[in-house]
C-alpha positions in Angstrom: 78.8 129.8 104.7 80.9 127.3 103.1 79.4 128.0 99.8 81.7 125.4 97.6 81.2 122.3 100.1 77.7 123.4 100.5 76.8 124.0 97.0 79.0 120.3 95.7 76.5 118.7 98.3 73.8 120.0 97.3 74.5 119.1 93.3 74.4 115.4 95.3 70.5 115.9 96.5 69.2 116.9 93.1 67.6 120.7 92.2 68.1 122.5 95.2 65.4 124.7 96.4 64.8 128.1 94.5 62.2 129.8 96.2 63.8 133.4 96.0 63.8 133.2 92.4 60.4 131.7 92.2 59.3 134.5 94.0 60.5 137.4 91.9 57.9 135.2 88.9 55.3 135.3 91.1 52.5 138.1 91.9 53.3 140.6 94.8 50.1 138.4 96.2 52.1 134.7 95.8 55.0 136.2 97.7 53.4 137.4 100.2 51.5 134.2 100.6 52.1 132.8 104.6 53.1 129.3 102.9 56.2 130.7 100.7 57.4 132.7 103.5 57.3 130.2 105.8 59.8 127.8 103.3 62.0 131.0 102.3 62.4 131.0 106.7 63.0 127.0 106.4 65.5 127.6 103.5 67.6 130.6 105.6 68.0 127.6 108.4 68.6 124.5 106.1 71.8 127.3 104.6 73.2 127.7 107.7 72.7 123.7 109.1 74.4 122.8 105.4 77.9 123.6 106.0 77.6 122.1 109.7 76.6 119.0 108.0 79.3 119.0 105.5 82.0 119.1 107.5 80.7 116.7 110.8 83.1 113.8 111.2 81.9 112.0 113.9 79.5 109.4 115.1 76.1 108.7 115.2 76.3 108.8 119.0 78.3 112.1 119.4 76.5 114.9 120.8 76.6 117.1 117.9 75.1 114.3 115.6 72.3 114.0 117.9 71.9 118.2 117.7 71.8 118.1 114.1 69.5 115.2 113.8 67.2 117.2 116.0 67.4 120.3 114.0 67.1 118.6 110.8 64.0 116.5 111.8 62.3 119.5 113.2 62.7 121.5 110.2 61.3 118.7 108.1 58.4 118.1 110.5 57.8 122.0 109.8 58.0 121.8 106.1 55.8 119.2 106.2 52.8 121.0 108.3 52.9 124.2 106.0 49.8 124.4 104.4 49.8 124.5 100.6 46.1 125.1 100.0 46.4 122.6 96.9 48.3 125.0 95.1 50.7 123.0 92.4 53.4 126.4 93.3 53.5 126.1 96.9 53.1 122.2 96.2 56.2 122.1 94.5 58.2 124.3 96.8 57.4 122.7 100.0 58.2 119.5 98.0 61.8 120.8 97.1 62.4 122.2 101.1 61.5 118.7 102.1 64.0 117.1 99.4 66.6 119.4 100.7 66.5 118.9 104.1 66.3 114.7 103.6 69.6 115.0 101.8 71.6 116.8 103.9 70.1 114.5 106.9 71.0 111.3 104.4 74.4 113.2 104.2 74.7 113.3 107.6 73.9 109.6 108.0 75.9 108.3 105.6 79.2 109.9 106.6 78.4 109.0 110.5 78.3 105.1 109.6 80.5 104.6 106.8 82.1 102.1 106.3 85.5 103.9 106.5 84.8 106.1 109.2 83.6 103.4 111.6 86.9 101.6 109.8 88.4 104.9 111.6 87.1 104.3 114.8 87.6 101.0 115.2 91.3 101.6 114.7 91.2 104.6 117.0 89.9 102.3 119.4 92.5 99.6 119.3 95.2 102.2 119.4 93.5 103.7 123.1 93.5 100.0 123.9 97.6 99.3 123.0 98.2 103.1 124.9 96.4 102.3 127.7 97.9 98.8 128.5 101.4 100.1 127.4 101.6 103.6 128.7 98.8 104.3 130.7 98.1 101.6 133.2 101.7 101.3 134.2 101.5 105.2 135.1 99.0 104.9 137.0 99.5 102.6 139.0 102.7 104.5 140.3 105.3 102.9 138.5 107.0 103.6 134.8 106.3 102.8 131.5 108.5 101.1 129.8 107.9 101.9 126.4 109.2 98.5 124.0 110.1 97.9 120.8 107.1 96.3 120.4 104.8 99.1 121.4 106.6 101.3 119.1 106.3 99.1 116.0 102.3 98.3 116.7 101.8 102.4 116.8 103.8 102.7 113.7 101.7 99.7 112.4 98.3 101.2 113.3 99.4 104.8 111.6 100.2 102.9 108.1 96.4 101.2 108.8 94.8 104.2 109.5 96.1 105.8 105.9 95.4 102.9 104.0 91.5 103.8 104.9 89.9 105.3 101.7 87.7 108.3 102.0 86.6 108.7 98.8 87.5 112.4 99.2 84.5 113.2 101.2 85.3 116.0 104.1 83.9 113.7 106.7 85.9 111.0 106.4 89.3 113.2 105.8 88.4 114.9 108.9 88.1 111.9 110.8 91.5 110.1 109.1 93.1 113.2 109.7 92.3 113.9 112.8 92.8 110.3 114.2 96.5 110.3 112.5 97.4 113.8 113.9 97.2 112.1 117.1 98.2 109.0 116.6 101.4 110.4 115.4 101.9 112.8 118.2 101.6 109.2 120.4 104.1 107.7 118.5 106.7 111.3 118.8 105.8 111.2 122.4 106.9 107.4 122.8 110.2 107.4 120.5 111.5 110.4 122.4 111.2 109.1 126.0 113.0 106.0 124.4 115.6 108.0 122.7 116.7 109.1 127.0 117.8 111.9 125.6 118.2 113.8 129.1 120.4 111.4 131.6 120.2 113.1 135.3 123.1 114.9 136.7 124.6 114.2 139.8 122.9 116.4 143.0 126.8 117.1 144.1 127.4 119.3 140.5 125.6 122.1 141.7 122.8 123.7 144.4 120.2 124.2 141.1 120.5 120.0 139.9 118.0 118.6 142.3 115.5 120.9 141.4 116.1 119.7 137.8 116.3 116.2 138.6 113.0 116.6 140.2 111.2 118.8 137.0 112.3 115.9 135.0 110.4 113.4 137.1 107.1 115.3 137.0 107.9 115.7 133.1 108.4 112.1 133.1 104.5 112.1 134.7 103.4 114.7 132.2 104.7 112.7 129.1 102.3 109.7 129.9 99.4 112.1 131.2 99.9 113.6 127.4 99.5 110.4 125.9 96.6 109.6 128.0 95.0 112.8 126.4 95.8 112.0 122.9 94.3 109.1 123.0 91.2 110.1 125.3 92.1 108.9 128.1 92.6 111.0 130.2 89.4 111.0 132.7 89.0 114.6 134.3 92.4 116.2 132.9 92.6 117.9 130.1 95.1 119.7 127.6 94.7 123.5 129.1 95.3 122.0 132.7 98.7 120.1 131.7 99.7 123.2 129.7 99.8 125.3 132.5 101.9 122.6 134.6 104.3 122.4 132.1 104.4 126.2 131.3 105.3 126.8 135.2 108.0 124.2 135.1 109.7 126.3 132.3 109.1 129.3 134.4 110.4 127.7 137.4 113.8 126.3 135.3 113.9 130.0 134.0 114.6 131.4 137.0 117.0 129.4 138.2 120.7 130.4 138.6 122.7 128.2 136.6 125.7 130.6 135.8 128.8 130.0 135.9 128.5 126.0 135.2 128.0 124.8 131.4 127.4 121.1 131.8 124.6 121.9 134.0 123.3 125.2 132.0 123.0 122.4 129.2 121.3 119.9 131.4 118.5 122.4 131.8 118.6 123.3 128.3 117.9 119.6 127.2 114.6 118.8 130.1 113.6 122.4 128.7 113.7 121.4 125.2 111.6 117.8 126.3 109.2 120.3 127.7 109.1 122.6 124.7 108.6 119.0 122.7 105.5 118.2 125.2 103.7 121.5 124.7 103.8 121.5 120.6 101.3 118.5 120.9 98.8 120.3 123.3 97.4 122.1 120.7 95.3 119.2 118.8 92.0 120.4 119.6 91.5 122.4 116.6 93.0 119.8 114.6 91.5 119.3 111.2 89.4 122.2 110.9 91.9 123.7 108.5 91.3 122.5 104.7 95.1 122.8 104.0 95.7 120.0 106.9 93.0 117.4 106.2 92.8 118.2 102.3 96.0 117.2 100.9 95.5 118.0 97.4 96.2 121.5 98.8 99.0 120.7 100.9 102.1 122.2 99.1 104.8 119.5 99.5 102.0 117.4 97.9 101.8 119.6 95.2 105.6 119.0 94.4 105.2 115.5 94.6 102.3 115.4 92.4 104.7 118.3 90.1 107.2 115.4 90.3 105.1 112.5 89.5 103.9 114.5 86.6 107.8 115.0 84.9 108.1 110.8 86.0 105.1 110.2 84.1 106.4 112.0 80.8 109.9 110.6 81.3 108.4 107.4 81.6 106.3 107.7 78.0 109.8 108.9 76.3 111.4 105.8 77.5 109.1 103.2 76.6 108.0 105.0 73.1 112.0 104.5 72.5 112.5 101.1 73.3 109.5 100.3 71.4 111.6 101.2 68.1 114.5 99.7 69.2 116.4 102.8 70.9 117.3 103.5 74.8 116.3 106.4 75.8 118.3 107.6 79.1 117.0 110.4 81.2 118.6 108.9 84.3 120.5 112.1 85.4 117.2 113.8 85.5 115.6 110.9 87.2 118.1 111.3 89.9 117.6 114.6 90.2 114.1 113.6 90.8 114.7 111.4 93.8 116.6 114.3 95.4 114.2 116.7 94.7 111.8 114.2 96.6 114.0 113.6 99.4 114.2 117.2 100.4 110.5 117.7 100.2 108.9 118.6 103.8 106.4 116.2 105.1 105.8 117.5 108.6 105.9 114.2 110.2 102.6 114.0 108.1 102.3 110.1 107.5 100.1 110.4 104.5 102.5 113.1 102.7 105.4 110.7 104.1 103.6 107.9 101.9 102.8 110.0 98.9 106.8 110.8 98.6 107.4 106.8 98.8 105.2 105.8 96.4 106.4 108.4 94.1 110.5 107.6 94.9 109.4 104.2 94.0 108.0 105.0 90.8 111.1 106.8 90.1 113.1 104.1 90.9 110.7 101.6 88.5 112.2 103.7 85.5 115.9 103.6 86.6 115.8 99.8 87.0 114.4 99.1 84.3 116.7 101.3 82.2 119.5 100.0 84.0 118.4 96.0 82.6 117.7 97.4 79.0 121.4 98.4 79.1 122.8 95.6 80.6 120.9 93.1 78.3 122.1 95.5 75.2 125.9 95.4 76.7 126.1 91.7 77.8 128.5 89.7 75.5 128.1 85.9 76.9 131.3 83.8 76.5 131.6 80.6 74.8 131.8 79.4 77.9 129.3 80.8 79.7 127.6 78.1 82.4 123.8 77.4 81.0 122.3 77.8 84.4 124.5 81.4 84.0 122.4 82.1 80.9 119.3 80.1 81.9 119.2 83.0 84.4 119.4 86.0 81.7 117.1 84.3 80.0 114.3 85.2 82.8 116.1 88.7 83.2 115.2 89.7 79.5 111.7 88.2 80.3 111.3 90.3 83.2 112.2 93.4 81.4 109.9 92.6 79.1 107.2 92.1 81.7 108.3 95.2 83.1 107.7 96.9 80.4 104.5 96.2 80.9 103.9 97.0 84.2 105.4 100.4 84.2 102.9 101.7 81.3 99.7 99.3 83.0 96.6 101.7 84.7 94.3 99.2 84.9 92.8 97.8 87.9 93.4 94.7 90.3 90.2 92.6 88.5 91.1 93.4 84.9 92.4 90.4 83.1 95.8 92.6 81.9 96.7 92.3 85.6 95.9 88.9 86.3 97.9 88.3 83.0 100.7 90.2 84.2 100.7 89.0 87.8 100.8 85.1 86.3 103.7 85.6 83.9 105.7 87.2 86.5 105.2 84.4 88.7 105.8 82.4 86.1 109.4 84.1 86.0 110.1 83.3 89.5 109.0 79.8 89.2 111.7 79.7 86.7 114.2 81.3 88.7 113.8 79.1 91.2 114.2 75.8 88.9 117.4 76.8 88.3 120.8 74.8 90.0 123.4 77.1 90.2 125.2 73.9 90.9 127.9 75.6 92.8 128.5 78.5 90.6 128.8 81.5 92.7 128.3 83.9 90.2 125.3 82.2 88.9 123.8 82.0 92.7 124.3 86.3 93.1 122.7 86.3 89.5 119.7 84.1 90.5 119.3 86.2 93.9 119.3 89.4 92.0 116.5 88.3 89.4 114.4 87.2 92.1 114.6 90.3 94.0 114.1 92.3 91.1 110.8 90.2 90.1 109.5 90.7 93.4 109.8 94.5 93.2 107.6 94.4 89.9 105.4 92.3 91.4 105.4 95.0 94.5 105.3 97.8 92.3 102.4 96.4 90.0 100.3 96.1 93.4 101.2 99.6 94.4 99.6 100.8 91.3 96.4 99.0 91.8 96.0 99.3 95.3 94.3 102.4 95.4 95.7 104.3 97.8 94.6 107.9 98.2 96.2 111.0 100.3 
């Protein structure tokens, strides 16, 4: 049994019911009462229900919802009908069963209309909708898809969607985001890579074994869009064991073939068997999200270095504004650097939620750097005499905006606190005052103006990122 899910959900119901030990108080006459048994039997089969409860992360119209529900209700309808004889013991125990099997069919409720996980679905559902018009239909009806630009960026659009959807770490819903990205993302690898064209067909004249290439890659042509079509449940009567087998016979068949003797076509098989071997890896999504290290994050270890590296940011981050705040500039940007490249070689798998987890935390990085880099600009700027006053109208703002920045970088408050609205109004304030600035003609004054306003913007964008949130 999955003792720590189970045992955290039961810690949600209230006192969960205690019958064994109740029994070793009672007289060898109360335990063998027909009532007590009865509820330790109820108990047994509300254990082993628990952790298929806790983990469910589907709808209330799935199969194994209804199968639950049944079992559930039943065993309710059972505590209910056991006979307590008035007895304020058996009273109370038949009182806790029934307690505990309402919460874990509450549970069960809950996480099958969520607000997120029909959130979830709904997204699911527009993605089958985009796949099927782009991918699908034009398969089907005997021609080719032609995967655009546009298709490609509305996946990509949908997978940033689908991770913005807060679970509020429940295993349901991380089940269901997890599993719904997992495919989504295989979509989206299936897609770029037939419009990458990798593998251009070779002539029939090279050699005898070519047209019996040219032809695999037509049928793996077929196969990329009938793998799509399963991803998104599509698919009608096919399914992933039956195209696994087609395309594991096509690498038999390209196996055996007698390609010696001729490197430009030995390569042209190894490319349409490597599109093939890129094919298969996503065949195996059935079992998707049943392992806690893929849908729980927090246990995911390039997460943990991120987290180990937002962690050292944080600290850095303290040192730097503790030492401005007397005057001093702390600079820890070789470390910070180090930082950003220990980020970028961090694995995320493809993983679109670890991929976000290592921008938000290369941005916060990057929040440090910039704003050390203006505290040491405004320390080392010596204005001329003749410096233009649009020139300094514009440094003006800048020293504002570090200021502001300041701010922002030590802020963990939360979108509706009046510190951000605050912040949020003086920073537009800033660009208001950017903007009412005439370079009249001065070049360097137009580059300076530009620059402010960028880096305004990027506090603004950074302040929302840490209010936003967002969760792995």
């Amino acid at each position: 049994m999955c003792a720590n899910v189970f045992g955290a959900l039961k810690s949600l119901f209230g006192k969960p019911f205690d019958g064994g030990k109740r029994m070793d108080h009672g007289s060898q006459q109360q335990q063998q009462h027909p009532a007590m048994i009865r509820l330790y039997e109820v108990q047994r089969e509300v254990q082993s229900l628990g952790p298929q409860v806790c983990t469910f992360s589907g709808l209330k119209n799935e199969r194994e919802y209804r199968r639950l529900e049944r079992e559930l209700t039943r065993l309710l309808l059972e505590v209910d009908q056991v006979d307590t004889e008035g007895r304020a013991d058996l009273q109370g125990a038949r009182k806790r069963a029934a307690q505990e099997v309402e919460g874990l069919l509450r549970y069960l409720e809950e996480n099958a209309t969520h607000p997120s996980r029909l959130a979830i679905e709904e997204l699911s559902r527009e993605a089958q909708r985009l796949v099927e018009q782009g991918v699908v239909e034009p398969q089907r009806a005997g021609g080719t898809a032609e995967i655009s630009d546009e298709l490609v960026d509305a996946v990509q659009e949908l997978i940033l969607r689908l991770t913005q959807v807060k679970t509020g770490g429940r295993v349901p819903l991380r089940k269901a985001r997890y599993r719904a990205l997992t495919r989504l993302c295989a979509v989206q690898d299936v897609i770029e890579g037939r419009t990458r064209q990798q593998t251009l067909p070779l002539s029939e004249d090279t050699h005898v074994a070519v047209q019996r290439i040219n032809q695999v890659m037509v049928q793996v042509s077929g196969a990329r869009s009938q793998l799509v079509a399963l991803l998104m449940g599509l698919s009608g009567r096919d399914s992933c064991a039956h195209l696994s087998r087609v395309l594991t016979e096509l690498l038999v068949e390209l196996d055996a073939l007698d390609v010696s003797g001729n490197a430009a076509v030995r390569n042209y098989r190894k490319q349409v068997v490597e599109e093939i071997n890129g094919l298969l890896k996503h065949l195996d999504l059935e079992g998707e999200g049943d392992d806690t290290r893929r849908y729980d994050l927090a246990q995911n270890d390039s997460i943990r270095q991120i987290e180990a590296v937002r962690g050292r940011v944080g600290q850095l981050r303290g040192e730097v504004l503790r030492h401005c705040g007397v005057g001093d500039l702390f600079r820890p940007k070789p470390e910070l650097q180090s930082l950003l490249t220990h980020l970028d070689q961090v694995d995320t798998a493809r993983n679109p939620c670890i991929r976000e987890a290592r921008r938000r935390a290369v941005l916060e990085v990057q929040a440090v750097i910039t704003f050390l880099d203006l505290r040491e600009a405004l320390i080392c700027r010596q204005p001329g005499s003749n410096e233009p006053p649009q020139h300094r109208a514009v440094w003006m703002v800048l020293g504002s905006l570090s200021d502001l920045q300041a701010q922002v970088l030590c802020f963990n408050g939360k979108r509706a606190d009046k510190s951000y609205i605050l912040l949020e109004e003086l920073l537009t304030k800033q660009l208001l005052a950017l903007d009412a600035v005439d370079p009249q003609g001065d070049e360097m004054t137009k580059v300076a103006r530009k620059q402010a306003v960028k880096f305004a913007q990027n506090i603004l964008s950074y302040l929302d990122m840490k209010t936003d949130e967002w969760e792995y």
